[in-house]
C-alpha positions as CSV (number, residue, x, y, z in Angstrom):
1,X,89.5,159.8,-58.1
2,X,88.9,156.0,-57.6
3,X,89.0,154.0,-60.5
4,X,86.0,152.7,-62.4
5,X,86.1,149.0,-63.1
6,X,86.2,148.0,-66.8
7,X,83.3,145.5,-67.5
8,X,82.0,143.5,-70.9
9,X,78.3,145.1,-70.5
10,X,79.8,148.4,-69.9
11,X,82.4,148.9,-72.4
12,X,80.8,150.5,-75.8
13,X,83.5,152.0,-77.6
14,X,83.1,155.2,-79.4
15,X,78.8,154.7,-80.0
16,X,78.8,157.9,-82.5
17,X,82.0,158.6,-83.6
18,X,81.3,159.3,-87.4
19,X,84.1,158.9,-89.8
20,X,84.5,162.2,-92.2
21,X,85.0,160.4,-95.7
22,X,86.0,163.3,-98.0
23,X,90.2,162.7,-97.4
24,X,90.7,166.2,-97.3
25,X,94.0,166.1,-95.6
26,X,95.5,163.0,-97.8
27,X,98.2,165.3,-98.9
28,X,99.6,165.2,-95.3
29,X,98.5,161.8,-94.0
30,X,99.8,159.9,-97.8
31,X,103.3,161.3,-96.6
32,X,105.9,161.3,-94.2
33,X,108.3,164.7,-94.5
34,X,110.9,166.1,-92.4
35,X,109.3,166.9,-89.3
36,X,111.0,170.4,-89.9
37,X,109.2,170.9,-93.1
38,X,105.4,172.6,-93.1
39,X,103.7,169.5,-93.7
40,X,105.3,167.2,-91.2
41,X,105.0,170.3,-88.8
42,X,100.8,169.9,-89.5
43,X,101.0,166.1,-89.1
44,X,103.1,166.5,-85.9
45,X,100.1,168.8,-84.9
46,X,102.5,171.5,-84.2
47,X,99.6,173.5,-85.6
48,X,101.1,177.2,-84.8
49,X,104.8,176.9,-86.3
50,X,102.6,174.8,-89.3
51,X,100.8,177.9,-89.9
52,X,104.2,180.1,-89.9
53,X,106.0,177.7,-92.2
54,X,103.0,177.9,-94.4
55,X,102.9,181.7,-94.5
56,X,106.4,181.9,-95.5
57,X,106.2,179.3,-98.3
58,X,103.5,181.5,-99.6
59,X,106.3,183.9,-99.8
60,X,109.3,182.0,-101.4
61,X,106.6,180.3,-103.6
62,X,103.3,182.8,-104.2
63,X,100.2,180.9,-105.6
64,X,100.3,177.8,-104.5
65,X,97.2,176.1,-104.5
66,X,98.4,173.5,-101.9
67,X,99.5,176.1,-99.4
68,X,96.7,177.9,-99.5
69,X,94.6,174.2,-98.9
70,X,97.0,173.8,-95.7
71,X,96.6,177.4,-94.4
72,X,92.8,177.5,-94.9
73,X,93.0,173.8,-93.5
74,X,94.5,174.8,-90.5
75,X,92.3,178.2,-90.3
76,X,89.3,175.7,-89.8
77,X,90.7,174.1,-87.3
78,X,91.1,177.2,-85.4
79,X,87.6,177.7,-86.4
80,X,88.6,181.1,-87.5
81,X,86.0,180.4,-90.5
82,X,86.6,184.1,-92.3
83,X,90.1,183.2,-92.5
84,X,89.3,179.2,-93.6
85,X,87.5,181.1,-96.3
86,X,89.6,183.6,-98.1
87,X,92.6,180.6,-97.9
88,X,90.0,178.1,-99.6
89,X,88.5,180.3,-102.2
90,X,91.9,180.9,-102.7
91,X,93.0,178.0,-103.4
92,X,90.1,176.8,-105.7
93,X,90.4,180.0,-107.8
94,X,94.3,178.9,-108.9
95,X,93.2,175.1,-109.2
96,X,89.8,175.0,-109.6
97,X,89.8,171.0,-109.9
98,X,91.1,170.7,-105.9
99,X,88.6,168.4,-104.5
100,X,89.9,168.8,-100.8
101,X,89.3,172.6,-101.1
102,X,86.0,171.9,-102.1
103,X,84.8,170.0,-99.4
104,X,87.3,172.0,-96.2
105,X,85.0,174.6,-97.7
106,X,81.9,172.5,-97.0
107,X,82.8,172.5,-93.6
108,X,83.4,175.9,-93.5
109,X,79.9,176.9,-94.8
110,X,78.4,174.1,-92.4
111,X,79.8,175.2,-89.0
112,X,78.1,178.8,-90.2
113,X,74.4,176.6,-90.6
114,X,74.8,178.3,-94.2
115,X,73.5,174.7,-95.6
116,X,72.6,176.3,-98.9
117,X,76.2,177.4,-99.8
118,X,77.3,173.6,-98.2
119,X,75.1,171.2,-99.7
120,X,76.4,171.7,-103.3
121,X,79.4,171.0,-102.0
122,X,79.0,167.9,-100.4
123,X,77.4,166.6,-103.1
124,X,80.4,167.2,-105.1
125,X,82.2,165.3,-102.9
126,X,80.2,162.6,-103.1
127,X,78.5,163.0,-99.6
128,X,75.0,162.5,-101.5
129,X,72.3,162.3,-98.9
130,X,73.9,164.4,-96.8
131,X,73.8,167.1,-99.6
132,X,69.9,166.4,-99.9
133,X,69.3,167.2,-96.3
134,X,71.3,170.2,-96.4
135,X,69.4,171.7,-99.5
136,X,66.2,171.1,-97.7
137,X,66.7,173.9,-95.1
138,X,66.1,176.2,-97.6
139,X,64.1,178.9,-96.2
140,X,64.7,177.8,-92.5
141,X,67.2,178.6,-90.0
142,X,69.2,175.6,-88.9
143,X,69.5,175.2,-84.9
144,X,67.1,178.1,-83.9
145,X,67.2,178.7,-80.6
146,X,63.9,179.6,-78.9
147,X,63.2,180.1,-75.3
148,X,63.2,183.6,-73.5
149,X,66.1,182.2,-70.8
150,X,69.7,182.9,-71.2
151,X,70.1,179.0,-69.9
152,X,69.3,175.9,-69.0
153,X,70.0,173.0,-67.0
154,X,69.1,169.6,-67.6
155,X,69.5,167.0,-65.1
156,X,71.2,163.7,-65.2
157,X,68.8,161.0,-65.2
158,X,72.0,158.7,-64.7
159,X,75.7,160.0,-64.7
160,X,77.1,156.9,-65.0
161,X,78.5,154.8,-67.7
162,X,77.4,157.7,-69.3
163,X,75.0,160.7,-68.2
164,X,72.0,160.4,-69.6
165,X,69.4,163.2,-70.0
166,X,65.6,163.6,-70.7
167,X,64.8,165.6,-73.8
168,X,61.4,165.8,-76.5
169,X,61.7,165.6,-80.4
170,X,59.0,167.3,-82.3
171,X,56.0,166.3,-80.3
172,X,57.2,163.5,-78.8
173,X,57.4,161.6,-75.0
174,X,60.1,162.5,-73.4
175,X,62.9,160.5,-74.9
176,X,66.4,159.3,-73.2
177,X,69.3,160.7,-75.1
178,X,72.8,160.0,-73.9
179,X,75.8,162.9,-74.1
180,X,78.8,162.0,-76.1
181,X,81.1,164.2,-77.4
182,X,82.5,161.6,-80.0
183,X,79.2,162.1,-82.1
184,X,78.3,164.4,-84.6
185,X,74.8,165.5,-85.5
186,X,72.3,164.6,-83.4
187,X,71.3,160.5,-84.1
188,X,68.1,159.4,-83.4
189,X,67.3,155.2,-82.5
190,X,65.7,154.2,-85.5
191,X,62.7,152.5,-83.7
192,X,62.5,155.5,-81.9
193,X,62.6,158.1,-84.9
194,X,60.0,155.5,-86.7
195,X,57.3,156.4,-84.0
196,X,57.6,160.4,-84.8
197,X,57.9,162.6,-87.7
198,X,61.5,162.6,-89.2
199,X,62.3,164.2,-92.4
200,X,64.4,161.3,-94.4
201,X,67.0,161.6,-97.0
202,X,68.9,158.6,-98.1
203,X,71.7,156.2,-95.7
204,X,75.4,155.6,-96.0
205,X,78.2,154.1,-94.2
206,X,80.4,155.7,-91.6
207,X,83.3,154.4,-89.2
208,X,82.7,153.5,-86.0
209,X,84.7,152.0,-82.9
210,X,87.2,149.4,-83.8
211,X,87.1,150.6,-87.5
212,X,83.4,148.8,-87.7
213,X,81.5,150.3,-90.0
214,X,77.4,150.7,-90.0
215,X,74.9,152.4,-92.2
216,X,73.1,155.8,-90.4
217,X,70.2,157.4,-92.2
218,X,70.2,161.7,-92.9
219,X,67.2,163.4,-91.8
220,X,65.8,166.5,-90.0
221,X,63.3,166.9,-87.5
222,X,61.2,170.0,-86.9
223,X,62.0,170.5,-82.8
224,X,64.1,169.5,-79.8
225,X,62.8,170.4,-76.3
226,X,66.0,171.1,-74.4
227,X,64.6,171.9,-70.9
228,X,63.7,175.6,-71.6
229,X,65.3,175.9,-74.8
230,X,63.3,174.8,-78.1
231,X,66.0,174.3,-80.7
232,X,64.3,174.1,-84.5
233,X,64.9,172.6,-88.1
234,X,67.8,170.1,-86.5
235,X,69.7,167.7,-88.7
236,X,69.8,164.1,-87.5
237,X,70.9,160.9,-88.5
238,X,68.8,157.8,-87.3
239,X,70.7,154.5,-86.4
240,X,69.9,151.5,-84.8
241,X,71.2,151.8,-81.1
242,X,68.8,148.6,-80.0
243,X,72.0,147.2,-78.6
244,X,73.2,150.1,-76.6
245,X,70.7,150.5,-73.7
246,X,71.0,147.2,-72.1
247,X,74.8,147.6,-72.3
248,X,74.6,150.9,-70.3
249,X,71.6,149.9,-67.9
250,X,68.8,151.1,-69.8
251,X,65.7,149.5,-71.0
252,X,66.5,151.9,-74.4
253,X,68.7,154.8,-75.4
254,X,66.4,156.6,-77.8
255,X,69.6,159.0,-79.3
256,X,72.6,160.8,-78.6
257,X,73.4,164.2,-78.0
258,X,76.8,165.1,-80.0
259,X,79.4,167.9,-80.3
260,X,77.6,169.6,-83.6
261,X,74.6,170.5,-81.2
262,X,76.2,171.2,-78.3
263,X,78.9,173.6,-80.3
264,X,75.8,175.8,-80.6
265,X,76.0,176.7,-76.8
266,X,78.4,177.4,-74.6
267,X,77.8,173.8,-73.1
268,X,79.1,172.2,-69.3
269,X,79.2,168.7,-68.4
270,X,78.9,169.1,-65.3
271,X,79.2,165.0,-63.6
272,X,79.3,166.3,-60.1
273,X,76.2,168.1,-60.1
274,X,75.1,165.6,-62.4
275,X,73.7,168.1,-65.1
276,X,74.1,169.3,-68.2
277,X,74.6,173.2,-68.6
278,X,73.4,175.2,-72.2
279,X,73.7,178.8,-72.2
280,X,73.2,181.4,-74.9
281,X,76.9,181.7,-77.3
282,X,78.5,184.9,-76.5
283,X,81.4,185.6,-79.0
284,X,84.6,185.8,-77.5
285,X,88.2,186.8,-79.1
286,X,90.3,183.5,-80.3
287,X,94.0,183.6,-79.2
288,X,97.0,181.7,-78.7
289,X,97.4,182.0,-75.0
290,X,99.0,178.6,-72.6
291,X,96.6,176.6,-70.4
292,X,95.8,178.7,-67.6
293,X,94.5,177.9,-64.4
294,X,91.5,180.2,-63.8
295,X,90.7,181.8,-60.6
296,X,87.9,179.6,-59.6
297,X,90.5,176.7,-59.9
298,X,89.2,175.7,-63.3
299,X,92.0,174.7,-65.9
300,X,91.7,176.4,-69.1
301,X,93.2,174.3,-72.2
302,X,93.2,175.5,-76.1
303,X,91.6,173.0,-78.3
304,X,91.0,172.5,-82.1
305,X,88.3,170.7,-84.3
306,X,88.6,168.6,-87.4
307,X,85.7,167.9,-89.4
308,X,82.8,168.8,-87.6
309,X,83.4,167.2,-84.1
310,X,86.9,166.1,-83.5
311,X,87.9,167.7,-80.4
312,X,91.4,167.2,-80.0
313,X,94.1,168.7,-77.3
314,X,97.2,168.0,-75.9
315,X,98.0,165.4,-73.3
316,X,100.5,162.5,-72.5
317,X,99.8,159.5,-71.0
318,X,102.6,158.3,-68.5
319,X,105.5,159.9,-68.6
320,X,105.1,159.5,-72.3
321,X,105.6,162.2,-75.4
322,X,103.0,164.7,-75.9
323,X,100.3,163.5,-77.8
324,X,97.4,165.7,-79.3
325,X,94.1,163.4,-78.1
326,X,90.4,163.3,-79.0
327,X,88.2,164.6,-76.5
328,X,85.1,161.7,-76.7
329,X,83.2,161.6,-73.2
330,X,81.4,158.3,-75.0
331,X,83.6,155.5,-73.6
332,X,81.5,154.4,-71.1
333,X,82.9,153.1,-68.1
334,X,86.7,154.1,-69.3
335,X,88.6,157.1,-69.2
336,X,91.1,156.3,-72.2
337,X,91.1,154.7,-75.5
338,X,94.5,154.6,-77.8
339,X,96.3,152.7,-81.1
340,X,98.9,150.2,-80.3
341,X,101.8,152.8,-81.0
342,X,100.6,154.7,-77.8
343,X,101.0,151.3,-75.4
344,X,104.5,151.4,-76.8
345,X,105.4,154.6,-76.4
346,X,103.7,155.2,-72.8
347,X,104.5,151.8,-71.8
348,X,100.9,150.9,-71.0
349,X,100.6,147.3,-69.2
350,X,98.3,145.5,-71.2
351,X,96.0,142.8,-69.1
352,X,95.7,140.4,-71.9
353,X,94.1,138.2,-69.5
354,X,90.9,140.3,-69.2
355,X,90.5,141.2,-72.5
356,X,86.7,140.9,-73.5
357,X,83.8,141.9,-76.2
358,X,82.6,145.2,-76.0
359,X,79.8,147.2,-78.2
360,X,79.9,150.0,-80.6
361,X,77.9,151.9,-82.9
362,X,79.7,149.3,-85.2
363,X,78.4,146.5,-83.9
364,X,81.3,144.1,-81.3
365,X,84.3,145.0,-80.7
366,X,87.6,143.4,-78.6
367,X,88.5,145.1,-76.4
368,X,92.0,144.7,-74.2
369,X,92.0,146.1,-70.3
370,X,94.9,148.9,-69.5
371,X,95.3,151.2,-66.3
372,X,96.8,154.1,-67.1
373,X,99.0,155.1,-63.6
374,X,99.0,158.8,-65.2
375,X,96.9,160.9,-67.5
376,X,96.7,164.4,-68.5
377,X,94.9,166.8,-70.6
378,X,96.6,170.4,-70.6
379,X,97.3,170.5,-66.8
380,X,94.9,169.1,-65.8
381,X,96.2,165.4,-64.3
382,X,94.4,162.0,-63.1
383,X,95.5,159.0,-62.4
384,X,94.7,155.4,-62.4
385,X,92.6,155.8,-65.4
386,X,91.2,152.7,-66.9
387,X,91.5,152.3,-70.4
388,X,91.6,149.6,-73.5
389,X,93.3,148.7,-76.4
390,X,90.6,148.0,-78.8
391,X,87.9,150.5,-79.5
392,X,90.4,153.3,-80.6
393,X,89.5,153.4,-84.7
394,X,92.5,152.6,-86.3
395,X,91.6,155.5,-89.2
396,X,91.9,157.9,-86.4
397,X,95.5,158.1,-85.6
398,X,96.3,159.8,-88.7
399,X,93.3,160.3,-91.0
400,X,93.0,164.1,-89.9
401,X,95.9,164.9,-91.6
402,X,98.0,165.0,-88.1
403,X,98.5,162.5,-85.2
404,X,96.0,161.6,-82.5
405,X,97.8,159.6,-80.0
406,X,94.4,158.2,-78.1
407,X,90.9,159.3,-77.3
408,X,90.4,160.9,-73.6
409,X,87.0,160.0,-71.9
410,X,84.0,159.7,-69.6
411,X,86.4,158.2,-66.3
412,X,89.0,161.2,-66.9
413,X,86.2,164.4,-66.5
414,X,83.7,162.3,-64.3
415,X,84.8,163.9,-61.1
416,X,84.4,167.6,-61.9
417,X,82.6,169.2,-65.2
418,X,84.3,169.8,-68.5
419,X,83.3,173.4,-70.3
420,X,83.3,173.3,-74.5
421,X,84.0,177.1,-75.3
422,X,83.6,177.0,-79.2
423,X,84.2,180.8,-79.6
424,X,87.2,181.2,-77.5
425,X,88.1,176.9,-78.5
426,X,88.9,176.2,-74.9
427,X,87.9,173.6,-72.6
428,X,87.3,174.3,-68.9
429,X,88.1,171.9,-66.7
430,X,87.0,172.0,-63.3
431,X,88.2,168.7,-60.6
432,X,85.7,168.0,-58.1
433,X,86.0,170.1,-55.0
434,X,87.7,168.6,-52.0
């Protein structure tokens, strides 16, 4: 794979990342335990034995409101959701005051598109507006799928910095939307949602790359025209990506397609056919098998998800420790992004020398060059990646309750296609074929 070249206009940091603001997991990020204890096993992201030493503190110590938060905590990121469920209402039922079970709860009810039982719940957590545009589904199904194909395939207008599809909201021209797995919901351009019919309810402020922060806008829109699939009564949030096109090559970016839509598929990136892949969700058994190389050569690699887009798995940079990292194919023109303890540990060469200003949903961002000689993700291995010290959010390393040692990107899957199996929480990754 030959290295992409790092440039100012093409650097953008993490465009959609969007910061969850409830603190759900402050009882393990406020902390630092024995690393042999339950909670430092969750903040290691030793998510398995976690779950065990949970389980058996349940036993020496029977109900605890606090191990019941961390097992339905760790349940969700699973996405075992029944399981999330009993451990939450669990919890709340012995300490009905527990904020965090509250709103792990919220997310529980949200991944399900049951907005009704959600949006009292974000409102109680403070999450206002998003609450309002929760409660107005009532009476209309969230992400309905119409179209009488099993599939679709929509191709790349460009694939790089970042592939860029065509798409139609409501009854609108067809719009340019990027693909970035660091967003959420689906955001819509401001200008661009001003010019068709979008449902609004009330802004806040959300993190971005470099720990900016920027005000987005909750609302819904009636349709999205994905190729042959018509997807209905979406949730959006409308931001102002003026300054992203030019960056990327475009005259304008009208939106971004994020992981909350696409987890409603079984979705492939696929860079060397340059096309993006939706088929129909077919539910598949969860379990606890290793990375496994599939038959068609594909590599096979268990994931989890925080909030309702943080994609994280294990890899290493170097010959570094294992790291869990957050799967964002936003960071055009780079295939790695990480917090200064991460150049220390994988003994990353800055190039101090080169360092530059790039752009971010957040608005400019500093951004330091790095080439990576080796990266991996599962078993899957590249090298000569080009990354930056910079655009990595400094709230992300251990926010989520456990560590996230960098964020792995565009440069790292652009030769082959990455596969986001939310039923079975596996990525597929295939390499390009020789």
């Amino acid at each position: 794979m030959k290295p992409m070249r790092i440039q100012q206009n093409l650097l953008r940091g993490l465009l959609a990342i969007v910061w969850p603001a409830f603190g759900a997991h402050a009882a393990w990020a406020a902390s630092k335990p024995d690393p042999q204890d339950a909670d430092g096993l969750l903040r290691a992201g030793r998510f398995a034995e976690a779950e065990k030493a949970f389980t058996a503190r349940t036993t020496a110590k029977p109900g605890d409101a606090g191990t019941l938060l961390a097992l339905g905590y760790l349940a969700l990121l699973r996405n075992d959701l029944d399981e999330a469920e009993r451990r939450l209402q669990a919890a709340i039922e012995i300490k009905p005051g527990i904020k965090e079970g509250s709103t792990l709860l919220a997310e529980v009810f949200y991944r399900r598109d049951d907005f009704t039982r959600a949006a009292p719940l974000f409102k109680k957590a403070g999450q206002t507006s998003k609450a309002r545009k929760l409660a107005s589904f009532a009476g209309r199904q969230p992400y309905q799928i119409d179209g009488a194909s099993s599939s679709t395939r929509l191709p790349f207008l460009r694939t790089d910095p970042l592939p860029v599809i065509a798409v139609r909201v409501n009854a609108s021209e067809s719009a340019r939307f990027l693909i970035d797995t660091g967003g959420g919901e689906l955001i819509l351009d401001r200008a661009f949602a001003d010019k068709t019919v979008v449902t609004r309810f009330g802004s806040e402020r959300s993190y971005f790359s470099g720990g900016k922060k920027a005000a987005l806008e909750h609302g819904r829109i009636e349709s999205l025209q994905l190729g042959e699939f018509a997807v209905r009564n979406v949730p959006v949030v409308v931001m102002d990506l003026t300054g992203i096109g030019p960056m990327l090559g475009e005259e304008r970016i009208d939106g971004v397609i994020g992981t909350v839509l696409l987890y409603h598929f079984l979705g492939t990136i696929d860079y060397e056919n340059g096309q993006l892949e939706l088929k129909r969700r077919v539910t598949a058994a969860i379990d606890d098998q290793p990375d496994e190389k599939t038959a068609s050569g594909e590599i096979d690699i268990p994931f989890w998800m925080a909030d309702d887009h943080f994609i994280v798995a294990w890899g290493a940079a170097n010959r570094g420790p294992r790291m869990l990292f957050f799967v964002d194919t936003g960071l055009a023109g780079a295939g790695f992004t990480c917090p200064q303890s991460t150049v220390k540990a994988a003994a990353i060469a800055l190039k101090k020398d080169q360092a530059a200003t790039g752009t971010g949903g957040g608005g400019a961002v500093k951004v330091v060059p790095f080439v990576v000689d080796e990266l991996s993700l599962g078993d899957m291995r590249q090298t000569q990646i080009n990354g930056a010290l910079g655009p990595f959010p400094p709230q992300l390393e251990w926010d989520l309750g456990f560590h996230i040692g960098g964020l792995i990107s565009h440069q790292f899957f652009r030769s082959g296609a990455l596969t986001l199996d939310f039923d079975a929480m596996r990525l597929r990754i295939r390499a390009s074929t020789p």
